[in-house]
KOLTORMAR-580464 format. One record per atom (N, C-alpha, C): residue in three letters; x, y, z. Coordinates in steps of 0.02 Angstrom, whole numbers, padded with zeros to 5 digits, always signed. Layout:
residues N
alaXYZ ...
//
This chain:
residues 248
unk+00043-00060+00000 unk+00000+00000+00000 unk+00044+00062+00000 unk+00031+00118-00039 unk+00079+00174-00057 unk+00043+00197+00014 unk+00069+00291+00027 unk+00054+00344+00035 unk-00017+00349+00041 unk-00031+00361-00039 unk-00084+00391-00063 unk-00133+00358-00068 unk-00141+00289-00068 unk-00173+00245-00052 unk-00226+00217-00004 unk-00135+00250+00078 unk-00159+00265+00157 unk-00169+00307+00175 unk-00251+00344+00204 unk-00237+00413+00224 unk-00211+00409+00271 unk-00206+00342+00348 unk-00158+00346+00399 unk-00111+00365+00378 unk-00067+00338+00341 unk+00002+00353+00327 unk+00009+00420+00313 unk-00045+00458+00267 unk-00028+00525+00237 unk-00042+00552+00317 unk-00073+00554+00366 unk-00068+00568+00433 unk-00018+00584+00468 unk+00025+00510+00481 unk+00098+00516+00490 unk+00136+00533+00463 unk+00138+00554+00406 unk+00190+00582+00375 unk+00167+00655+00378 unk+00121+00665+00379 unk+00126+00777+00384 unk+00149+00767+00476 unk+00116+00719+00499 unk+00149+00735+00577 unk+00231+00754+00594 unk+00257+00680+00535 unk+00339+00718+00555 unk+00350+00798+00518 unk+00310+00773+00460 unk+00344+00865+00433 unk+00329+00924+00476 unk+00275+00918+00509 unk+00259+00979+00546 unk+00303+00977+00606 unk+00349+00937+00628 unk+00350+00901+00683 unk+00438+00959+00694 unk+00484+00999+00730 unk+00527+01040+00725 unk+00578+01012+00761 unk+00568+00936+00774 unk+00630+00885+00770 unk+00604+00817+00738 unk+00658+00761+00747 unk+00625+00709+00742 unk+00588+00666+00780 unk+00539+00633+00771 unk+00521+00617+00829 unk+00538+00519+00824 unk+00524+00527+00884 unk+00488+00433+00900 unk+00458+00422+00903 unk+00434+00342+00894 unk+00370+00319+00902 unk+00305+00354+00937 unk+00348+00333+01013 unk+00313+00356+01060 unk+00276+00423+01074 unk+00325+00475+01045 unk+00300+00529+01025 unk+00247+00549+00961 unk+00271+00517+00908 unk+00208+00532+00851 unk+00146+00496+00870 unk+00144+00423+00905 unk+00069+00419+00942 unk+00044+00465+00978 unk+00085+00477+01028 unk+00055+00536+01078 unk+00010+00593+01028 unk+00050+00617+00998 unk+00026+00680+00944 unk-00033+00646+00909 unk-00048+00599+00871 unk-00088+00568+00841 unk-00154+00531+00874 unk-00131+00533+00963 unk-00183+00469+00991 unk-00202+00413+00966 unk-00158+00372+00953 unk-00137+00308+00913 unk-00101+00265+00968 unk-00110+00209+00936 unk-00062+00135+00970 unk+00013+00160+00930 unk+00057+00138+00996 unk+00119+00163+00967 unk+00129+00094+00900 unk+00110+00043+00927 unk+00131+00007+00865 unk+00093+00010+00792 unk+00038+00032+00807 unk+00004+00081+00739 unk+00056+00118+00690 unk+00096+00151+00737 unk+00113+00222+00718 unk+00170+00187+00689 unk+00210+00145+00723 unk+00268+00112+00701 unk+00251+00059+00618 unk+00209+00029+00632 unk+00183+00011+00574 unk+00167+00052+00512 unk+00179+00107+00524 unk+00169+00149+00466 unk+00233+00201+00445 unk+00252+00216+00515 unk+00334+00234+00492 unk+00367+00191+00455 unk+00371+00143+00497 unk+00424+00096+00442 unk+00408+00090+00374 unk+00338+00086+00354 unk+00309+00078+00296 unk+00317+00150+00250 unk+00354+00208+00279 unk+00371+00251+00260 unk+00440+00250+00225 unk+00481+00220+00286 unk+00545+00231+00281 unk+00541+00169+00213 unk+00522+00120+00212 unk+00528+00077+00145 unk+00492+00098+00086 unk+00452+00164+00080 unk+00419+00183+00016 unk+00480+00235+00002 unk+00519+00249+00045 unk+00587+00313+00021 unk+00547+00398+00052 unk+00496+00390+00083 unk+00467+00462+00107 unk+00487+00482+00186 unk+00529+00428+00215 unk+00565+00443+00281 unk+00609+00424+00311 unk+00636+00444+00359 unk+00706+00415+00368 unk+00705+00386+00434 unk+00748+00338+00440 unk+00750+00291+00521 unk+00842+00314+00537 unk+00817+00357+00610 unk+00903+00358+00626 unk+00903+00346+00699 unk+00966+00325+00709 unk+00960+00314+00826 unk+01020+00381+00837 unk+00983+00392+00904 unk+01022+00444+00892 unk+01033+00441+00988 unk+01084+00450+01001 unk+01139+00456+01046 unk+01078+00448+01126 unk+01071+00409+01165 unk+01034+00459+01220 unk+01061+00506+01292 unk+01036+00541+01278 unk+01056+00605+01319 unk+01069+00585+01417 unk+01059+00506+01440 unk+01069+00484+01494 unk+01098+00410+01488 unk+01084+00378+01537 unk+01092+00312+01534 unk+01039+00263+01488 unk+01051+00204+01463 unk+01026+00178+01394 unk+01033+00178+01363 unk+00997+00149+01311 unk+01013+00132+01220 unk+00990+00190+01187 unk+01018+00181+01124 unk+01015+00246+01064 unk+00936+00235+01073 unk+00889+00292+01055 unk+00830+00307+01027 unk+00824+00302+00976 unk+00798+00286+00920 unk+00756+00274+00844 unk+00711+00328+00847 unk+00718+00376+00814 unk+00687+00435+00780 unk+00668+00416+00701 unk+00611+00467+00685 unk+00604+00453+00622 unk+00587+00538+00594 unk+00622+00533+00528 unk+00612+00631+00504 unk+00575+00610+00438 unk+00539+00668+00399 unk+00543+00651+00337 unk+00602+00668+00281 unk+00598+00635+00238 unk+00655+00626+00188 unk+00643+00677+00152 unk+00713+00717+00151 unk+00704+00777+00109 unk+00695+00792+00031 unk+00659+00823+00013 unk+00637+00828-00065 unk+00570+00827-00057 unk+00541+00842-00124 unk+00477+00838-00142 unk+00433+00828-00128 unk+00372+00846-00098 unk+00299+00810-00073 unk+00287+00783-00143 unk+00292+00694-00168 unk+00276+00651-00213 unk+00206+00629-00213 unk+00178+00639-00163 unk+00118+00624-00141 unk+00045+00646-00174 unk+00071+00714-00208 unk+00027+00777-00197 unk-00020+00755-00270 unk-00032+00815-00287 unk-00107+00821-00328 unk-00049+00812-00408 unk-00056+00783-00481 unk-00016+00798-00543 unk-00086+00810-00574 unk-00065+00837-00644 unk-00089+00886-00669 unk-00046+00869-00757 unk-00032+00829-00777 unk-00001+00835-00838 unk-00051+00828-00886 unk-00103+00818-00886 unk-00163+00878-00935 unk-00131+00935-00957 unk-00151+00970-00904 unk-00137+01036-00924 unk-00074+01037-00941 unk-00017+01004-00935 unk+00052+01015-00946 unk+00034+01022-01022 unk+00006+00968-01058 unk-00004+00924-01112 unk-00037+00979-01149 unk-00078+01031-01122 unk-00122+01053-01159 unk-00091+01141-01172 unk-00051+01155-01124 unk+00011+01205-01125 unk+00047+01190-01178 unk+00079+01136-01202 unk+00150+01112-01243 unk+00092+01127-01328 unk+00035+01091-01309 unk-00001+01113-01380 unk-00032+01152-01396 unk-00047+01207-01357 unk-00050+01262-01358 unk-00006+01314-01391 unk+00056+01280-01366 unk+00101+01343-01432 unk+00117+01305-01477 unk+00104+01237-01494 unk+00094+01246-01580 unk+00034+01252-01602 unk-00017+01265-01569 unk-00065+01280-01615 unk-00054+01339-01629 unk-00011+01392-01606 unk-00020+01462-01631 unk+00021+01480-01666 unk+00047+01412-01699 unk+00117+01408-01750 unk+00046+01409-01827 unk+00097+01411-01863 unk+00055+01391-01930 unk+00042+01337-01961 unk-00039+01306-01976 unk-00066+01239-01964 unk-00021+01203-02002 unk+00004+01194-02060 unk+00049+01148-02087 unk+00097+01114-02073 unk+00152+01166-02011 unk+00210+01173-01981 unk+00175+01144-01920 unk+00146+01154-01893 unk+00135+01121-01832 unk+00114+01047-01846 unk+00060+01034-01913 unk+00062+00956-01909 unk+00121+00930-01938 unk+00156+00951-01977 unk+00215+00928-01983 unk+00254+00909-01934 unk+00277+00972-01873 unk+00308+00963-01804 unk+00290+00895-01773 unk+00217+00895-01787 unk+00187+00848-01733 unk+00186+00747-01756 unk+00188+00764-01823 unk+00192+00689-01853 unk+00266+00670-01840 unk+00318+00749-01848 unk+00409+00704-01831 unk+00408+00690-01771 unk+00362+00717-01710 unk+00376+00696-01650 unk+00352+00633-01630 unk+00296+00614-01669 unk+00268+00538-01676 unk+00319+00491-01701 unk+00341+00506-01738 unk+00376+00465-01787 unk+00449+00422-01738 unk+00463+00503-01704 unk+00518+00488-01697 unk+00513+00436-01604 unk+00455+00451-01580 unk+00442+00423-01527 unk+00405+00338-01536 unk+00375+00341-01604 unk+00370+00271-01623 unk+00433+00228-01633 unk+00480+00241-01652 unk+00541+00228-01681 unk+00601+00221-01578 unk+00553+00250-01553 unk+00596+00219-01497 unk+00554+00182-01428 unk+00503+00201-01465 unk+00437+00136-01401 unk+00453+00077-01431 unk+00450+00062-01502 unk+00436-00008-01531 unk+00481-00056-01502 unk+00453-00121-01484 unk+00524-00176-01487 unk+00527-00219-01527 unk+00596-00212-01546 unk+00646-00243-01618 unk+00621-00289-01625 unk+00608-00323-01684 unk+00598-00382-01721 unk+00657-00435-01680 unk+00656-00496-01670 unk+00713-00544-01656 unk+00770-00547-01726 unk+00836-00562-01688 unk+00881-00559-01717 unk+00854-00602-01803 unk+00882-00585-01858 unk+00890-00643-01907 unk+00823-00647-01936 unk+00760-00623-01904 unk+00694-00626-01942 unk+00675-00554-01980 unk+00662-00582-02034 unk+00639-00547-02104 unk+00565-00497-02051 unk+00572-00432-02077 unk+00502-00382-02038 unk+00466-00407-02099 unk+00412-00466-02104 unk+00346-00484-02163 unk+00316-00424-02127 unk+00242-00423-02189 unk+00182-00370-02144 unk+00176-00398-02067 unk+00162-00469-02087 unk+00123-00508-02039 unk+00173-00500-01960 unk+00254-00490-01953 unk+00263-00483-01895 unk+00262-00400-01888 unk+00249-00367-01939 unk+00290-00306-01896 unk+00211-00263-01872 unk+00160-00282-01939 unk+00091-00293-01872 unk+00089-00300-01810 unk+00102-00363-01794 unk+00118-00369-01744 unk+00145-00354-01679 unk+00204-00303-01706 unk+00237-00298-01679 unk+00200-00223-01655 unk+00189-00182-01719 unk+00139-00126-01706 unk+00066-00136-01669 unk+00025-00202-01671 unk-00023-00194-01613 unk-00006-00202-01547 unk+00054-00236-01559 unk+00083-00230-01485 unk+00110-00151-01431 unk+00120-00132-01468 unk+00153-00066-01466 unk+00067-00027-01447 unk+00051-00030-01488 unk-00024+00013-01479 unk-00057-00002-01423 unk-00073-00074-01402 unk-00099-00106-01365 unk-00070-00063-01300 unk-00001-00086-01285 unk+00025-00064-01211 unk+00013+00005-01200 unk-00001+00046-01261 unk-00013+00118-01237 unk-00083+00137-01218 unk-00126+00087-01233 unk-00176+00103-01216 unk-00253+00109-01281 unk-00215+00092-01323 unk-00255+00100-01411 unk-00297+00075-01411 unk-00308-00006-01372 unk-00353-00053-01396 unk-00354-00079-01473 unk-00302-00068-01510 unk-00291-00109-01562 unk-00346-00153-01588 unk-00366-00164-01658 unk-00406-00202-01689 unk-00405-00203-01756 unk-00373-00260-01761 unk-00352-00261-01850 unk-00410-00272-01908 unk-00411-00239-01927 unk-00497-00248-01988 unk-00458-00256-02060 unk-00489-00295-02117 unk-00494-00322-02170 unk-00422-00353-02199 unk-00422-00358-02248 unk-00362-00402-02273 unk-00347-00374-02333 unk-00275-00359-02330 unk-00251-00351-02410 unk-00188-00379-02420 unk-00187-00396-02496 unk-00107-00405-02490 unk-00060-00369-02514 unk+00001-00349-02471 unk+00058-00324-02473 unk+00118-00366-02475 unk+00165-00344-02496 unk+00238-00374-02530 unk+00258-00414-02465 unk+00286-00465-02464 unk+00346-00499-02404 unk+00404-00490-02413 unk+00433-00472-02361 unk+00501-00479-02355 unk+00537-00537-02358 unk+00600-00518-02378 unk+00663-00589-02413 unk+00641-00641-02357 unk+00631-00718-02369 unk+00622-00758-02329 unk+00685-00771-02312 unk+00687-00794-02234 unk+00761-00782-02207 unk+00783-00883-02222 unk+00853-00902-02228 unk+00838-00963-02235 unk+00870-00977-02176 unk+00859-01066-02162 unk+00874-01093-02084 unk+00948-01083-02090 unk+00975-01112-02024 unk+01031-01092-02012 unk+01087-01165-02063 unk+01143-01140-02099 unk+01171-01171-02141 unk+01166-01188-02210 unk+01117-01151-02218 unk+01063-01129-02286 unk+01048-01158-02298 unk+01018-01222-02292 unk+00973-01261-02304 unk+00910-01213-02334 unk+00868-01241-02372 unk+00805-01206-02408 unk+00781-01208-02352 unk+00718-01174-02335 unk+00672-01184-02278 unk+00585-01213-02315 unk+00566-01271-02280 unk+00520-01312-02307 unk+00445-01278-02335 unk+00430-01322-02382 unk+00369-01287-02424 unk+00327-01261-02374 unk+00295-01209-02371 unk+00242-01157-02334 unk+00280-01126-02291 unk+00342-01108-02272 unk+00366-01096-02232 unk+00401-01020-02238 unk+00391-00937-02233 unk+00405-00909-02262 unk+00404-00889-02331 unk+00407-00832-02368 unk+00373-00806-02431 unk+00437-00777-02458 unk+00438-00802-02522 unk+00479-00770-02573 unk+00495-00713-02589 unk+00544-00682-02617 unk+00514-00592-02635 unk+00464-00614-02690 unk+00431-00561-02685 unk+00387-00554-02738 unk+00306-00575-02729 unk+00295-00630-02671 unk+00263-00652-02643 unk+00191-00622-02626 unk+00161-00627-02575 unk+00111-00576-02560 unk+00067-00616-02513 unk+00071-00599-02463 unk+00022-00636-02386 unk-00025-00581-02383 unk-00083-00579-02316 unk-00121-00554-02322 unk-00141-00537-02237 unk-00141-00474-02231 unk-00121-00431-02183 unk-00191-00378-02179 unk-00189-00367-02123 unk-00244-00310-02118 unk-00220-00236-02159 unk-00301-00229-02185 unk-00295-00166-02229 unk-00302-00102-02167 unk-00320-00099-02112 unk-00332-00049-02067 unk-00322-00073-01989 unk-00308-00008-01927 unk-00316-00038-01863 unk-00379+00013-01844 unk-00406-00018-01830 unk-00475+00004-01763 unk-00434+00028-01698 unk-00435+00100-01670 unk-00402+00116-01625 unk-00469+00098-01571 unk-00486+00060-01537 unk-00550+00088-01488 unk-00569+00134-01425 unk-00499+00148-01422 unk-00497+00167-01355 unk-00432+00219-01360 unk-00434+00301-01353 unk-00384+00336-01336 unk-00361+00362-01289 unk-00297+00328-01262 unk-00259+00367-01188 unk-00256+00451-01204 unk-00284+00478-01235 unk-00277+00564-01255 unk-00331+00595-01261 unk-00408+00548-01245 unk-00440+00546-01279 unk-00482+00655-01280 unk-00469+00685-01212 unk-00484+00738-01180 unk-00448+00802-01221 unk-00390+00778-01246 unk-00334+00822-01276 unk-00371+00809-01344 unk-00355+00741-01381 unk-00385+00754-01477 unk-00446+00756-01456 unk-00500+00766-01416 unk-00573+00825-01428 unk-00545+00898-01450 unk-00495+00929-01408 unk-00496+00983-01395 unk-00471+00998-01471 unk-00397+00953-01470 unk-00347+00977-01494 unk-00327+00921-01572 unk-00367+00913-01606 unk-00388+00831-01637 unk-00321+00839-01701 unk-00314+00914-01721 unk-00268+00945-01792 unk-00196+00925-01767 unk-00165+00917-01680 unk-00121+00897-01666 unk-00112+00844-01629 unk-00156+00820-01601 unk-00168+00762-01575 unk-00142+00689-01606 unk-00188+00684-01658 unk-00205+00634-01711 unk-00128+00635-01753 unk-00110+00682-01768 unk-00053+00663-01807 unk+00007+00650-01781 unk+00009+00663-01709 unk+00067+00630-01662 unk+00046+00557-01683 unk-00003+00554-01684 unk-00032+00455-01676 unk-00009+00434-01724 unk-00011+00471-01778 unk-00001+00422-01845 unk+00072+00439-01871 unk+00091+00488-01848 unk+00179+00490-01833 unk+00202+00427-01816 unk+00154+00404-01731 unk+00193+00373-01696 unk+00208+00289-01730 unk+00140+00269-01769 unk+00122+00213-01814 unk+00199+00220-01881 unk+00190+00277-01919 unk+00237+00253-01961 unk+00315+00252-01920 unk+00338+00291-01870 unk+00390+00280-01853 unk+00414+00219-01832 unk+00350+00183-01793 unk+00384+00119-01777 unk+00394+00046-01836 unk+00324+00064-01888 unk+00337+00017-01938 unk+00410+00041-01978 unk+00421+00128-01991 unk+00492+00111-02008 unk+00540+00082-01992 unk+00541+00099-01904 unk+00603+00069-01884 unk+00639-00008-01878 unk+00557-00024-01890 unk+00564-00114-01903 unk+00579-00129-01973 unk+00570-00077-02011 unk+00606-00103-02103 unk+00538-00135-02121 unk+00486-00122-02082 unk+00408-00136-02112 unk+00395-00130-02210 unk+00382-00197-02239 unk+00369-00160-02296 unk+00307-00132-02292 unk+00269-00093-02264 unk+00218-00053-02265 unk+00201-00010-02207 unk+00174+00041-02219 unk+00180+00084-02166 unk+00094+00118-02171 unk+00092+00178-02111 unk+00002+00208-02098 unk+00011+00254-02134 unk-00037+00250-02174 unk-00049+00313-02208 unk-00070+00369-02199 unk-00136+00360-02165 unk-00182+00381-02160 unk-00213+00404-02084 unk-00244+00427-02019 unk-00284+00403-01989 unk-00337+00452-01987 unk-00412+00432-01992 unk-00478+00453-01982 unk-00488+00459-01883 unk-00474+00547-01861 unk-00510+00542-01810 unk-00587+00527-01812 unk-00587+00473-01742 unk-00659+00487-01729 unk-00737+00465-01788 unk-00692+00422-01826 unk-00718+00382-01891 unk-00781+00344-01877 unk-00777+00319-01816 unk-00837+00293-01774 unk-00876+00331-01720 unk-00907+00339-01680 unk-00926+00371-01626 unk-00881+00316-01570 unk-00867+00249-01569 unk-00835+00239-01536 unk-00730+00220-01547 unk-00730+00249-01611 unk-00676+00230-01623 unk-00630+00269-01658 unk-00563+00277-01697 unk-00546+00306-01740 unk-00485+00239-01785 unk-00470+00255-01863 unk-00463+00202-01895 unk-00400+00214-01931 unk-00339+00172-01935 unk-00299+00215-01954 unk-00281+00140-02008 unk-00261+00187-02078 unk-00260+00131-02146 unk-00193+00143-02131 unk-00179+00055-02176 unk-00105+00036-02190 unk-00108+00008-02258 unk-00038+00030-02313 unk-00046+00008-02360 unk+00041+00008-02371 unk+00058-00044-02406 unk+00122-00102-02440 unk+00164-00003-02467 unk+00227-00029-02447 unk+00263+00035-02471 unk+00334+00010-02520 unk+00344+00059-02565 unk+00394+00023-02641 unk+00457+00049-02622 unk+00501-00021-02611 unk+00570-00046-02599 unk+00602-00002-02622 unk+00642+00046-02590 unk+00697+00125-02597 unk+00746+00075-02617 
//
């Protein structure tokens, strides 16, 4: 259980901050009217989240060191975030750029952030449509997209890789150049982690997205990449096309 989780804990912890030494157990119950082992049960559970510190400190008569506890200096982590508005500040001054330049801005920042979310194809395997799909609903998925691959077309395959010692690799097994498997023509986004921002802000929103789609099918050597995406194409969805791209 965090902090923020416990309001006891958020309790004990403004107690030490307010508190103009450190205290002990014994003392932050007192202040709190708590079981000292309450109180201890939640310090410690402090000092192991990193929001306080456990020190003994000398005693001023006969006996053992005392165990004090302070809070840990830095940041109230606890508190209220707000990166909405951060989010909606940063697009704010490109919208007051000029619309072309700003979707431009906004598709290289996709692009280039697709190109470092994605994870790499395995060593030695050819990027076909069919893995680097894959590899792109995966990518979508963890962010929150809800991914959904709709219709079928066919696009080019990549060089079939052969087994190890070159042996041919057996009939059905991998595609020739020239070839052509059959891969979704579009993804169904259903669900957007932004979804509050592309209402507002849909001219910069949306094309970070489809930045972020072709950057990562580039970076996989995808023979095909997004062309296209339709905000808001559905009332519950938005749809972004993919189509086969010609070998540079």
């Amino acid at each position: 259980m965090t902090t923020r989780e416990s309001p006891r804990r958020r309790e004990v912890l403004d107690v030490l901050r307010a508190a103009p030494a450190p205290l002990g157990v014994a003392e932050a119950a007192r202040r709190m009217g708590l079981h000292p082992n309450t109180v201890r049960f939640h310090l410690d559970a402090l000092v192991a989240d990193g929001l306080a510190e456990r020190r003994a400190v000398a005693p001023t008569g006969p006996g053992r060191p005392r165990t004090v506890y302070t809070v840990r200096p830095g940041m109230d982590r606890g508190g209220h975030r707000d990166y909405r508005l951060l989010a909606r500040m940063v697009l704010s001054r490109w919208a007051a750029a000029d619309p072309a330049e700003a979707r431009a801005e906004a598709m290289e920042t996709g692009r280039a952030w697709g190109r470092f979310l994605v994870d790499p194809l395995p060593p030695y395997e050819p990027a076909t449509p069919e893995r680097s799909v894959a590899a792109l609903l995966t990518l979508l998925d963890g962010l929150g997209f809800a991914p959904q691959p709709e219709g079928r077309a066919s696009l080019p395959q990549g060089r079939a890789s052969r087994p190890e010692g070159g042996a041919s690799r057996p009939q059905g097994e991998g595609r020739a150049d020239g070839e052509t498997g059959r891969t979704p023509e579009r993804i169904r986004l259903r669900h957007c982690p932004f979804l509050e921002l592309a209402e507002e802000r849909s001219a910069l929103v949306c094309p970070i997205h489809l930045g972020l789609m072709q950057g990562a099918l580039a970076e996989l050597g995808a023979p095909l990449t997004a062309t296209a995406l339709e905000p808001f194409a559905e009332p519950d969805s938005c749809v972004a096309h993919l189509a086969g791209t010609t070998p540079g």
